[in-house]
DSSP file (Angstrom, degrees, kcal/mol; ACC not computed):
  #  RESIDUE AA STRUCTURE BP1 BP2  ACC     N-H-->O    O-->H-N    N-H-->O    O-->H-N    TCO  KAPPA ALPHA  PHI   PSI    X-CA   Y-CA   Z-CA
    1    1 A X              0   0    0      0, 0.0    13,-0.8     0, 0.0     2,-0.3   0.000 360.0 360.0 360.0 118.4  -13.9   50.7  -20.0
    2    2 A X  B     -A   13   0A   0     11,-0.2     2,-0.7    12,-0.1    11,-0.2  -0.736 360.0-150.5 -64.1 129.1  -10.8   52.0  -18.4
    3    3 A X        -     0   0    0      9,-1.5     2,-1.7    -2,-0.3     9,-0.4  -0.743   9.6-147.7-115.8 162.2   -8.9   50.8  -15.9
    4    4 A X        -     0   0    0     -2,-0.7     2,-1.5     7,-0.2     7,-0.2  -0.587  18.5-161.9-138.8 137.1   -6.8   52.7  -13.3
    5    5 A X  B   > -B   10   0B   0      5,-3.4     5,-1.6    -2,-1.7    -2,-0.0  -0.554  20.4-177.9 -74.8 107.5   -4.1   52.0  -11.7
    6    6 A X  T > 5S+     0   0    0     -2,-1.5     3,-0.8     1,-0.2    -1,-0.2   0.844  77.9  62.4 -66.5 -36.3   -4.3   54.9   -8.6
    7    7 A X  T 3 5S+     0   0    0      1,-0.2    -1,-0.2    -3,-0.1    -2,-0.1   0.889 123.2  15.0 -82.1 -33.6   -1.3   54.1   -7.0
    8    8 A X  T 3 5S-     0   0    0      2,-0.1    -1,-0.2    -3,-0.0    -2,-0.2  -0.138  99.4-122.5-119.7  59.4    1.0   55.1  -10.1
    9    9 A X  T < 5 +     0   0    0     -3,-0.8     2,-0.5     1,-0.1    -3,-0.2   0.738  59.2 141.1  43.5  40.2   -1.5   57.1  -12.3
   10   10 A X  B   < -B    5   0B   0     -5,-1.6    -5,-3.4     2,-0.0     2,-0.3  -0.969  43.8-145.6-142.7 135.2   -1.4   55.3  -15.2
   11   11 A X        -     0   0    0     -2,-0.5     2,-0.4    -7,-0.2    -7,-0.2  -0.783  16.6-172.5-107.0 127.3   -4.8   54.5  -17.5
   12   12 A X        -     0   0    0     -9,-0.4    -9,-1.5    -2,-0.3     3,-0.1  -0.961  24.4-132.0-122.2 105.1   -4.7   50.9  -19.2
   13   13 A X  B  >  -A    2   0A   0     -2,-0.4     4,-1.3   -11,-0.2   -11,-0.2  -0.403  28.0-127.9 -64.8 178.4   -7.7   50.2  -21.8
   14   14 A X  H  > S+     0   0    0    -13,-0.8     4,-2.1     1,-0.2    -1,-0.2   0.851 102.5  61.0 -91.6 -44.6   -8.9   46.6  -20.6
   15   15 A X  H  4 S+     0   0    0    -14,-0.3     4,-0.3     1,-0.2    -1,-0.2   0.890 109.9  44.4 -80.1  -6.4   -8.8   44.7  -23.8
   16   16 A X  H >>>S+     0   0    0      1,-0.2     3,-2.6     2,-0.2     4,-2.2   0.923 111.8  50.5 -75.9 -46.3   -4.8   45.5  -24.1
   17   17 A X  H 3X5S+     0   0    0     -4,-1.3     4,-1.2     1,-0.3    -1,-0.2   0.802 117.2  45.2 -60.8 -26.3   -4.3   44.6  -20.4
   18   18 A X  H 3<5S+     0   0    0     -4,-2.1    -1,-0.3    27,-0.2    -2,-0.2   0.197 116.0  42.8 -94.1  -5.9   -6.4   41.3  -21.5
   19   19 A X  H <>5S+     0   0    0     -3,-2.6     4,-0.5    -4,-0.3    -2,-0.2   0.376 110.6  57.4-115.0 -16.9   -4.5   40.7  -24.5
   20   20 A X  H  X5S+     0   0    0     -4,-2.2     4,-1.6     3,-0.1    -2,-0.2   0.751 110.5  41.9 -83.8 -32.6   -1.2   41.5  -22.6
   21   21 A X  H  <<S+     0   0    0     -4,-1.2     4,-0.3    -5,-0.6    -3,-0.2   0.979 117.7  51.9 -67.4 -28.8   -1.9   38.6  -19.9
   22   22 A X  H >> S+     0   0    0      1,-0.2     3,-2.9     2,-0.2     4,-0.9   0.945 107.1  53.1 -67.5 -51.0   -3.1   36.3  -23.1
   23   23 A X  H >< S+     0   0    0     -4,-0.5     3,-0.6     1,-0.3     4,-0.2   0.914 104.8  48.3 -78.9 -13.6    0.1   37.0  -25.0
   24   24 A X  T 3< S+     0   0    0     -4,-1.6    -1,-0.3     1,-0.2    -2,-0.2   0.454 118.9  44.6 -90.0  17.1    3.0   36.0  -22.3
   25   25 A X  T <4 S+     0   0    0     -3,-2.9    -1,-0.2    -4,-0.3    -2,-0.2   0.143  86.9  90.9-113.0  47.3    1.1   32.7  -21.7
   26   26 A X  S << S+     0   0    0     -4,-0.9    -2,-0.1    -3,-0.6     9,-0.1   0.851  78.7  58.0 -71.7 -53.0    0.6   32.2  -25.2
   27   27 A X  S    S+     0   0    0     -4,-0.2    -1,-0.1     4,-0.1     5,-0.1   0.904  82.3 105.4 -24.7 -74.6    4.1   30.0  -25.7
   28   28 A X     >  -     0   0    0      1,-0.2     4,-1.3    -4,-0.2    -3,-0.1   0.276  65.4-160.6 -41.1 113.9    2.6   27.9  -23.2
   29   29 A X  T  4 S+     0   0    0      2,-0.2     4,-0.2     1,-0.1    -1,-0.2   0.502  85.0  48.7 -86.1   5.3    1.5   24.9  -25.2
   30   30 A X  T  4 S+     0   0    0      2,-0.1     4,-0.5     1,-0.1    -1,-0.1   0.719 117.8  49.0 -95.6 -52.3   -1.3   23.1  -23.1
   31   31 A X  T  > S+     0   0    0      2,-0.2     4,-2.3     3,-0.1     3,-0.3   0.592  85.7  87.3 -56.8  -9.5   -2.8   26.8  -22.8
   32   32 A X  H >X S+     0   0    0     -4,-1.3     3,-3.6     1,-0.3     4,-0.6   0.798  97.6  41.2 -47.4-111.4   -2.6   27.6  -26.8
   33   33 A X  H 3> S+     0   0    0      1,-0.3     4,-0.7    -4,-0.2    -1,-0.3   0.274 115.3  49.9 -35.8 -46.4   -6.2   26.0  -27.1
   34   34 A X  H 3> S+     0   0    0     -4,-0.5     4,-0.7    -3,-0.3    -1,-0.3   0.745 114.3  43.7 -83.5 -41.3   -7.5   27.6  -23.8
   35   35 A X  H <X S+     0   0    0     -3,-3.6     4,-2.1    -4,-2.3    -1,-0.2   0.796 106.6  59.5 -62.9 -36.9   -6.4   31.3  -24.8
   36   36 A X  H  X S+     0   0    0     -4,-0.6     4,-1.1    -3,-0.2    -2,-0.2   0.788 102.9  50.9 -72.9 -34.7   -7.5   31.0  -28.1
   37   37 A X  H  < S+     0   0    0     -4,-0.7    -1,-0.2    -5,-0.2    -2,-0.2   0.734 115.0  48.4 -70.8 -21.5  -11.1   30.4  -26.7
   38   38 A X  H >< S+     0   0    0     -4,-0.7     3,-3.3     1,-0.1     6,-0.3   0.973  97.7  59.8 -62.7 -56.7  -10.6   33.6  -24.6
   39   39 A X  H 3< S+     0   0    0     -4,-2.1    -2,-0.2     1,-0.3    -3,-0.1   0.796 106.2  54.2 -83.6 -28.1   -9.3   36.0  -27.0
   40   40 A X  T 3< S+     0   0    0     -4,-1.1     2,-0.5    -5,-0.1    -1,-0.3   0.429  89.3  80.1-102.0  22.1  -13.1   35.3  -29.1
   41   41 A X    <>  -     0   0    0     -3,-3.3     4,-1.1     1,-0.1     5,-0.0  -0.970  61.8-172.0-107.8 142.0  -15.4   36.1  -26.1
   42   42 A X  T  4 S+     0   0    0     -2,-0.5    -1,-0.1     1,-0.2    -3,-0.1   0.484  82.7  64.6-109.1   1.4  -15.2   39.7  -26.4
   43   43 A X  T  4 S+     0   0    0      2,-0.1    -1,-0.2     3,-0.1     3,-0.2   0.505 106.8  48.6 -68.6 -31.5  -17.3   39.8  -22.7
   44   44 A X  T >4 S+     0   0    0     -6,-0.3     3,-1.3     1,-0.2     7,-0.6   0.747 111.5  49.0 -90.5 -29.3  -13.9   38.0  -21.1
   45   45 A X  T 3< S+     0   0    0     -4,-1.1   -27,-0.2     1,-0.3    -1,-0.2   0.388  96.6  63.2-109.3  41.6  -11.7   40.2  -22.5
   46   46 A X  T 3  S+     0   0    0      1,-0.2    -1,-0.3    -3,-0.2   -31,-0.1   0.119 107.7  49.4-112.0  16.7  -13.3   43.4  -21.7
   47   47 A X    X>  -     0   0    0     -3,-1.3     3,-1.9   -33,-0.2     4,-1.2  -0.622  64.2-170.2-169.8  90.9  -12.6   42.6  -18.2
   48   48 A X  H 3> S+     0   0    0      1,-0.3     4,-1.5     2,-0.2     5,-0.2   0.897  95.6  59.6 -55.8 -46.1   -8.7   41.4  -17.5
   49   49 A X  H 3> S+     0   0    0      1,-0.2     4,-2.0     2,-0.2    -1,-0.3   0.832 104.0  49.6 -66.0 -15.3  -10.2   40.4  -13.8
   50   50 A X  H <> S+     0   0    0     -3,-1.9     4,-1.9    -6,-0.3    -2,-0.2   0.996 108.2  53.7 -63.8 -73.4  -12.7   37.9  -15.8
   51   51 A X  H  X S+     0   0    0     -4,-1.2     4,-1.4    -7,-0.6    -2,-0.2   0.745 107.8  49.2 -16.7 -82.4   -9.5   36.7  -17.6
   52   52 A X  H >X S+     0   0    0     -4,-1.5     4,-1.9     2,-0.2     3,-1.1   0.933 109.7  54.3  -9.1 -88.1   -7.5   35.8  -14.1
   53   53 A X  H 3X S+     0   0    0     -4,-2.0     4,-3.0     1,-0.3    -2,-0.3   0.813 110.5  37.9 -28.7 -79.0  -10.3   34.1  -12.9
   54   54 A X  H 3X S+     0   0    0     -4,-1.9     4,-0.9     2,-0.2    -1,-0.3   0.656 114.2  58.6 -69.4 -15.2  -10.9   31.5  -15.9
   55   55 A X  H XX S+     0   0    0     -4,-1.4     4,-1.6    -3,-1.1     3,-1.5   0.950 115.6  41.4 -78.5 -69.3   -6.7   31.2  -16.2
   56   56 A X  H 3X S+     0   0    0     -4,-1.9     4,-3.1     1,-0.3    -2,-0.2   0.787 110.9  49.0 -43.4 -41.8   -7.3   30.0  -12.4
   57   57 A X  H 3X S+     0   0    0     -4,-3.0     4,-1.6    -5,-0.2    -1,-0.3   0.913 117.7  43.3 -67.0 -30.3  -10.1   28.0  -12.9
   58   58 A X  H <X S+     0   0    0     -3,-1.5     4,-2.2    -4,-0.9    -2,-0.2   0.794 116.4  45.6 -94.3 -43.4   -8.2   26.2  -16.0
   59   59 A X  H  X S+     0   0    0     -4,-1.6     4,-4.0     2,-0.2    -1,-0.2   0.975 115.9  49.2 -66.1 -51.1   -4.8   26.0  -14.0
   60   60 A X  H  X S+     0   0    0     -4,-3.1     4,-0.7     2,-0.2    -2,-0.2   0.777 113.4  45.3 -37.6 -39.3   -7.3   24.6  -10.9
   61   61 A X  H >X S+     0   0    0     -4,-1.6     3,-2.2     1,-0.2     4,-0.9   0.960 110.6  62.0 -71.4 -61.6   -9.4   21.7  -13.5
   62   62 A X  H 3< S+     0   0    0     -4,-2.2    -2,-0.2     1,-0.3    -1,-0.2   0.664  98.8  45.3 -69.9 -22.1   -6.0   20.7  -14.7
   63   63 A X  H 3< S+     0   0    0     -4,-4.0    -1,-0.3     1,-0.2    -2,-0.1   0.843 113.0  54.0 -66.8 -26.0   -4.3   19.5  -11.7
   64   64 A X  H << S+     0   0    0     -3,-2.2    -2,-0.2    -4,-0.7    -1,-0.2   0.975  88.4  82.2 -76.2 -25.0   -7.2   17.6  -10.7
   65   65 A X  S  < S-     0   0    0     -4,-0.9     2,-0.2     1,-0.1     0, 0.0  -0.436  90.5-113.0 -69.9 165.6   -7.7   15.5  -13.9
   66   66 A X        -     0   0    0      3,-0.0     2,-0.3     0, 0.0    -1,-0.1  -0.634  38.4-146.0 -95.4 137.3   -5.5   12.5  -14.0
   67   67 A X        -     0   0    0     -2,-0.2    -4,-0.0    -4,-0.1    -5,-0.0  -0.931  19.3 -99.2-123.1 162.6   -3.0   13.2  -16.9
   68   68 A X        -     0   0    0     -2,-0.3     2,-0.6     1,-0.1    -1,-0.0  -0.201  39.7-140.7 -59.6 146.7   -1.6   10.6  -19.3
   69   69 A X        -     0   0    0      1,-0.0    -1,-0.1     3,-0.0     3,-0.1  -0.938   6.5-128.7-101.0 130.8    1.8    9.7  -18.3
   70   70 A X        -     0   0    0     -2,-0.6     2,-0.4     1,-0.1     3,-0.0  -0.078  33.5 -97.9 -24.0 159.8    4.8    9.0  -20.7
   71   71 A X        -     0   0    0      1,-0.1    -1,-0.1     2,-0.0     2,-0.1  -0.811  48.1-102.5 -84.2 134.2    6.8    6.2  -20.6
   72   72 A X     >  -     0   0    0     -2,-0.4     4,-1.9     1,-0.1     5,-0.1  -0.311  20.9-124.7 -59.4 149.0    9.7    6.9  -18.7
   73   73 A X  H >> S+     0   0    0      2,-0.2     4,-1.8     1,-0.2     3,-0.7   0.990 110.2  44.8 -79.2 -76.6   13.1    7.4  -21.0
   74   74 A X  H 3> S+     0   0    0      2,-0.2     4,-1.8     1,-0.2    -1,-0.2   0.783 104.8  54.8  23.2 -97.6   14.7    4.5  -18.8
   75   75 A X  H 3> S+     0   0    0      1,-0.3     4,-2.0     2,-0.2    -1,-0.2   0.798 112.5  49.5 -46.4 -43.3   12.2    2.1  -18.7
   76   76 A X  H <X S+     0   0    0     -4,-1.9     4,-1.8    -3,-0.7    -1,-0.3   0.968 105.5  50.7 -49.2 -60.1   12.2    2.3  -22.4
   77   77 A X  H  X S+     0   0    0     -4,-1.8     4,-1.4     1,-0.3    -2,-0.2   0.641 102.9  63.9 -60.0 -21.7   15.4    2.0  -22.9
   78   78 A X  H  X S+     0   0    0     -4,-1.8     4,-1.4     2,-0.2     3,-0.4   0.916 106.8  44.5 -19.1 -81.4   15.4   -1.1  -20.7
   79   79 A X  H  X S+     0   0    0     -4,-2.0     4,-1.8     1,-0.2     3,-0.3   0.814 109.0  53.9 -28.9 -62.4   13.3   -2.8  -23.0
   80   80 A X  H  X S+     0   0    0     -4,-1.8     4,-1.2     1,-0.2    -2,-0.2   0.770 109.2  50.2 -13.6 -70.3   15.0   -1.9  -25.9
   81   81 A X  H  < S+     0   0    0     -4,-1.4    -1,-0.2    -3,-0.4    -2,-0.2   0.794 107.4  51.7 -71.3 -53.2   17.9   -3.1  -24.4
   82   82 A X  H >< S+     0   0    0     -4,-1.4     3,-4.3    -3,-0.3    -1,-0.2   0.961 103.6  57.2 -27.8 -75.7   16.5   -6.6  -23.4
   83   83 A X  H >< S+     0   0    0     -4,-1.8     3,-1.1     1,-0.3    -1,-0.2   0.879 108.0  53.0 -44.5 -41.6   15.0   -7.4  -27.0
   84   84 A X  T 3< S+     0   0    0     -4,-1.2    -1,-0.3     1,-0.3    -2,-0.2   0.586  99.5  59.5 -67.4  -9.4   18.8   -6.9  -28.1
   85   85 A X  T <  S+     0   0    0     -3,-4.3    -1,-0.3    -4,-0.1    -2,-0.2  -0.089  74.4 121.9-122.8  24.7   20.1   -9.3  -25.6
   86   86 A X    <   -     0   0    0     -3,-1.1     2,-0.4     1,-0.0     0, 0.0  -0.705  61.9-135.9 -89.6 163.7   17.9  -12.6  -27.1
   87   87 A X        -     0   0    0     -2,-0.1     2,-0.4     2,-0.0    -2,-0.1  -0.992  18.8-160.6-124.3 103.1   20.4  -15.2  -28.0
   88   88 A X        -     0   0    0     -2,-0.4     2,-0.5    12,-0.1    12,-0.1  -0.805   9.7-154.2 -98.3 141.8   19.2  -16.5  -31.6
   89   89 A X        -     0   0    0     -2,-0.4     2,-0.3    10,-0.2    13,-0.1  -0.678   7.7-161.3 -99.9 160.0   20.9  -20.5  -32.7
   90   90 A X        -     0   0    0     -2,-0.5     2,-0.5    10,-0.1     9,-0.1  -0.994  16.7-121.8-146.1 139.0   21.3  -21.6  -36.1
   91   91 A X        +     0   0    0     -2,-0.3     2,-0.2     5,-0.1     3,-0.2  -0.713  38.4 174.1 -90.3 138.1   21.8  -24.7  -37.3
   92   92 A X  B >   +C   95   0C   0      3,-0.6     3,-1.4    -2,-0.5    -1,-0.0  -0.711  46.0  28.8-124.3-174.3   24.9  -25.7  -39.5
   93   93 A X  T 3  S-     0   0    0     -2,-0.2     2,-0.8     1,-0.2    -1,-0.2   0.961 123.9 -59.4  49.7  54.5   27.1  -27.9  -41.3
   94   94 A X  T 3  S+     0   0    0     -3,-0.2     2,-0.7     1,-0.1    -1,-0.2   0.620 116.4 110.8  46.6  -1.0   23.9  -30.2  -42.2
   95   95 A X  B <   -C   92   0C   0     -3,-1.4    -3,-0.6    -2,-0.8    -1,-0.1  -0.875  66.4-135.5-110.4 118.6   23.3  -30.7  -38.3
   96   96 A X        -     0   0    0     -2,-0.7     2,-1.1    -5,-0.2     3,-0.1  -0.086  25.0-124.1 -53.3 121.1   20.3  -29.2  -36.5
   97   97 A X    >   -     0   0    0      1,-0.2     3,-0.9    -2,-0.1    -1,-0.1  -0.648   4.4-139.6 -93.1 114.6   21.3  -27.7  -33.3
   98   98 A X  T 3  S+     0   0    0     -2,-1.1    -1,-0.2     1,-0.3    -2,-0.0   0.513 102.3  54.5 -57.3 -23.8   19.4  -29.0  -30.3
   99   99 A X  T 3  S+     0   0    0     -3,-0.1     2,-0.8    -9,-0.1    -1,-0.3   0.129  77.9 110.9-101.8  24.3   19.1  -25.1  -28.7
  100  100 A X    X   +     0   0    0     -3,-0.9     3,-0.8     3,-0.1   -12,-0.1  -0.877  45.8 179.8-114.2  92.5   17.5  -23.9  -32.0
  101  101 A X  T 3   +     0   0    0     -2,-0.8    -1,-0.1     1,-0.2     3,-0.1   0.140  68.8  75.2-106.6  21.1   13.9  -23.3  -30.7
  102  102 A X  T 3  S+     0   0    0      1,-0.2     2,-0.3   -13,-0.1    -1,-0.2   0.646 107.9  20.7 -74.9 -18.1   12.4  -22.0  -34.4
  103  103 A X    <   -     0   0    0     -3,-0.8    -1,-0.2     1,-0.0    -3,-0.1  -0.949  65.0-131.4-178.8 126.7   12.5  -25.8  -35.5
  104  104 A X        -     0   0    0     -2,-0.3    -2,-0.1     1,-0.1     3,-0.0  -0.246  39.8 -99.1-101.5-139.8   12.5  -28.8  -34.8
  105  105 A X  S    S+     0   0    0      1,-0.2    -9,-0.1     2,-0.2    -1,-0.1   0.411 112.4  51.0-117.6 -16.7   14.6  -31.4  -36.1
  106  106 A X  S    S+     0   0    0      1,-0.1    -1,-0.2     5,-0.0     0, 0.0   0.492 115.4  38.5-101.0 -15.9   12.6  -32.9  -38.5
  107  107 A X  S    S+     0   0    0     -3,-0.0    -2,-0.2     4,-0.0     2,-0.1   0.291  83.1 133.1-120.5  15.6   11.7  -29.9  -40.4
  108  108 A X     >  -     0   0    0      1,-0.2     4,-1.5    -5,-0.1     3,-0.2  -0.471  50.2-149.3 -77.1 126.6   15.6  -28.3  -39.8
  109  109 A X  T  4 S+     0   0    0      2,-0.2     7,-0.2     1,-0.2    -1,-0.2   0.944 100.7  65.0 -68.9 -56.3   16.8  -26.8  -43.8
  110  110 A X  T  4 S+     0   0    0      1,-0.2     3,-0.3   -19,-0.2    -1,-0.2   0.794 113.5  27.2 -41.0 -39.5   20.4  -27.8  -42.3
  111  111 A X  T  4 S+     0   0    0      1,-0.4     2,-0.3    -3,-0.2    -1,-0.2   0.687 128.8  36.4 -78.9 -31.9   19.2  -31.3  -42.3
  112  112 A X    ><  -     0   0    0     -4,-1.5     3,-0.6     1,-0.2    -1,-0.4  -0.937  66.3-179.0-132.3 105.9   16.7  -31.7  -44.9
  113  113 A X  G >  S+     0   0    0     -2,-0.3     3,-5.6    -3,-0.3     2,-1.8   0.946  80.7  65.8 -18.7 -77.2   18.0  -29.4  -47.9
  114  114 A X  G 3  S+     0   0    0      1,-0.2    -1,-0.2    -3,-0.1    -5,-0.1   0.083  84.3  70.4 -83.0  51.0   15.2  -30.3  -49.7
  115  115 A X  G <  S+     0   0    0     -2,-1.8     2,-0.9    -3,-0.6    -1,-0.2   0.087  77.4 110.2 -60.9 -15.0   12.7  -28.6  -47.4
  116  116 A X  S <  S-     0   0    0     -3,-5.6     3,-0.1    -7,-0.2    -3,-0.1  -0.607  74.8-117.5 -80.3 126.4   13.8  -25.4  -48.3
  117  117 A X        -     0   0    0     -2,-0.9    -1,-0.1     1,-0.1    -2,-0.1  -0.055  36.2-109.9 -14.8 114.4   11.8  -23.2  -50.2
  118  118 A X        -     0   0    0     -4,-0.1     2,-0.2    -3,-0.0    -1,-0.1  -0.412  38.1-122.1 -81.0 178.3   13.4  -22.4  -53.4
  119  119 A X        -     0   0    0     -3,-0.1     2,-0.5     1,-0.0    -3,-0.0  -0.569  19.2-129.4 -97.9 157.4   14.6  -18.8  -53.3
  120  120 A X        -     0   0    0     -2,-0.2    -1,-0.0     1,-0.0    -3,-0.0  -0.903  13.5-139.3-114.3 144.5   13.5  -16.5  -55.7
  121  121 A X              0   0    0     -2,-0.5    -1,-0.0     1,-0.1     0, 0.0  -0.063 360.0 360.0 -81.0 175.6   15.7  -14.4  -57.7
  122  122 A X              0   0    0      0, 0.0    -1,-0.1     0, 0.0    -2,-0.0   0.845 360.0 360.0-123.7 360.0   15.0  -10.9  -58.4
Protein backbone atom coordinates (compact mmCIF):
# COMPACT_ATOMS: atom_id res chain seq x y z
CA UNK A 1 0.00 0.00 0.00
CA UNK A 2 0.92 3.48 -0.99
CA UNK A 3 0.04 6.44 0.29
CA UNK A 4 -0.31 9.86 -1.44
CA UNK A 5 0.15 12.84 -0.51
CA UNK A 6 -2.02 14.91 -3.48
CA UNK A 7 -1.36 18.17 -2.45
CA UNK A 8 2.51 17.94 -2.98
CA UNK A 9 2.79 14.70 -5.18
CA UNK A 10 4.85 12.82 -3.23
CA UNK A 11 4.32 8.70 -2.78
CA UNK A 12 5.30 7.42 0.89
CA UNK A 13 5.29 3.47 1.30
CA UNK A 14 3.19 3.14 4.69
CA UNK A 15 5.49 0.97 6.76
CA UNK A 16 8.30 3.90 6.49
CA UNK A 17 5.70 6.62 7.22
CA UNK A 18 4.84 4.14 10.35
CA UNK A 19 8.29 3.58 11.28
CA UNK A 20 9.01 7.33 10.77
CA UNK A 21 6.21 8.39 13.42
CA UNK A 22 7.62 5.28 15.73
CA UNK A 23 11.21 6.49 15.51
CA UNK A 24 10.89 10.41 16.74
CA UNK A 25 8.85 9.14 19.70
CA UNK A 26 11.16 6.43 20.30
CA UNK A 27 13.51 8.71 22.99
CA UNK A 28 10.40 9.01 24.79
CA UNK A 29 10.94 6.67 27.70
CA UNK A 30 7.27 5.85 29.08
CA UNK A 31 6.52 5.16 25.19
CA UNK A 32 9.81 2.74 24.59
CA UNK A 33 7.55 -0.30 25.78
CA UNK A 34 4.37 0.89 23.84
CA UNK A 35 6.25 1.41 20.41
CA UNK A 36 8.05 -1.64 20.73
CA UNK A 37 4.60 -3.51 20.84
CA UNK A 38 3.67 -1.50 17.55
CA UNK A 39 6.60 -2.02 15.52
CA UNK A 40 5.65 -6.27 15.86
CA UNK A 41 2.04 -5.99 14.58
CA UNK A 42 2.72 -5.87 11.09
CA UNK A 43 -1.39 -5.01 10.55
CA UNK A 44 -0.61 -1.46 12.65
CA UNK A 45 2.12 -0.67 10.77
CA UNK A 46 0.84 -1.10 7.43
CA UNK A 47 -1.50 1.65 8.16
CA UNK A 48 0.36 4.92 9.76
CA UNK A 49 -3.51 6.20 10.42
CA UNK A 50 -3.89 2.89 12.62
CA UNK A 51 -0.60 3.97 14.34
CA UNK A 52 -2.06 7.72 15.28
CA UNK A 53 -4.98 6.26 16.61
CA UNK A 54 -3.38 3.68 19.26
CA UNK A 55 -0.50 6.66 20.07
CA UNK A 56 -3.85 8.62 20.97
CA UNK A 57 -5.57 6.06 22.64
CA UNK A 58 -2.15 5.45 24.83
CA UNK A 59 -1.53 9.23 25.35
CA UNK A 60 -5.61 9.27 26.25
CA UNK A 61 -5.32 5.89 29.05
CA UNK A 62 -2.30 7.60 30.45
CA UNK A 63 -3.65 10.78 31.71
CA UNK A 64 -6.47 9.06 33.26
CA UNK A 65 -4.65 6.51 35.34
CA UNK A 66 -3.45 7.95 38.62
CA UNK A 67 0.41 7.93 38.33
CA UNK A 68 2.85 7.35 41.20
CA UNK A 69 4.15 10.42 42.46
CA UNK A 70 7.80 11.13 43.62
CA UNK A 71 8.64 12.56 46.66
CA UNK A 72 9.24 16.05 46.26
CA UNK A 73 13.15 17.16 46.19
CA UNK A 74 12.25 19.65 49.19
CA UNK A 75 10.27 17.64 51.32
CA UNK A 76 13.11 15.29 51.29
CA UNK A 77 15.54 17.34 51.97
CA UNK A 78 13.52 18.58 54.90
CA UNK A 79 13.69 15.38 56.46
CA UNK A 80 17.05 14.85 55.86
CA UNK A 81 17.71 17.94 57.39
CA UNK A 82 15.61 17.29 60.66
CA UNK A 83 17.32 13.83 61.44
CA UNK A 84 20.58 15.99 61.40
CA UNK A 85 19.26 18.47 63.87
CA UNK A 86 18.65 15.63 66.93
CA UNK A 87 20.69 16.79 69.86
CA UNK A 88 22.46 13.42 71.17
CA UNK A 89 23.90 13.77 75.33
CA UNK A 90 26.62 11.85 76.71
CA UNK A 91 27.54 11.15 79.86
CA UNK A 92 31.08 12.10 81.29
CA UNK A 93 33.59 12.42 83.85
CA UNK A 94 31.97 9.28 85.83
CA UNK A 95 28.56 11.32 86.07
CA UNK A 96 25.45 10.29 84.12
CA UNK A 97 23.85 13.19 82.56
CA UNK A 98 20.21 13.62 83.53
CA UNK A 99 19.21 14.70 79.56
CA UNK A 100 20.83 11.42 78.34
CA UNK A 101 17.56 9.59 77.19
CA UNK A 102 19.66 6.14 75.92
CA UNK A 103 20.04 5.25 79.77
CA UNK A 104 19.18 5.50 82.74
CA UNK A 105 21.26 6.13 85.64
CA UNK A 106 21.68 2.97 86.92
CA UNK A 107 22.78 1.24 83.93
CA UNK A 108 25.06 4.68 82.79
CA UNK A 109 29.04 3.07 81.61
CA UNK A 110 30.09 6.70 83.02
CA UNK A 111 28.95 5.61 86.35
CA UNK A 112 29.27 1.99 86.55
CA UNK A 113 32.58 1.19 84.51
CA UNK A 114 32.06 -2.20 85.16
CA UNK A 115 28.89 -2.44 83.12
CA UNK A 116 30.67 -2.08 80.06
CA UNK A 117 31.08 -4.60 77.75
CA UNK A 118 34.62 -5.44 77.31
CA UNK A 119 35.76 -4.26 73.84
CA UNK A 120 37.10 -6.57 71.55
CA UNK A 121 40.29 -5.99 69.83
CA UNK A 122 40.71 -6.84 66.28
Amino acid sequence: MKLELDAINIKIEAKLLSFSILGKLVKDPKLQNYIEILTLNDEIIEKPDLILTKLQDFLNNSRIQPTKKEPEPSALSTSVQNQNNKITYYCTNGQHNPNCTSQTKEQCYAEHPNLRPPRKHK
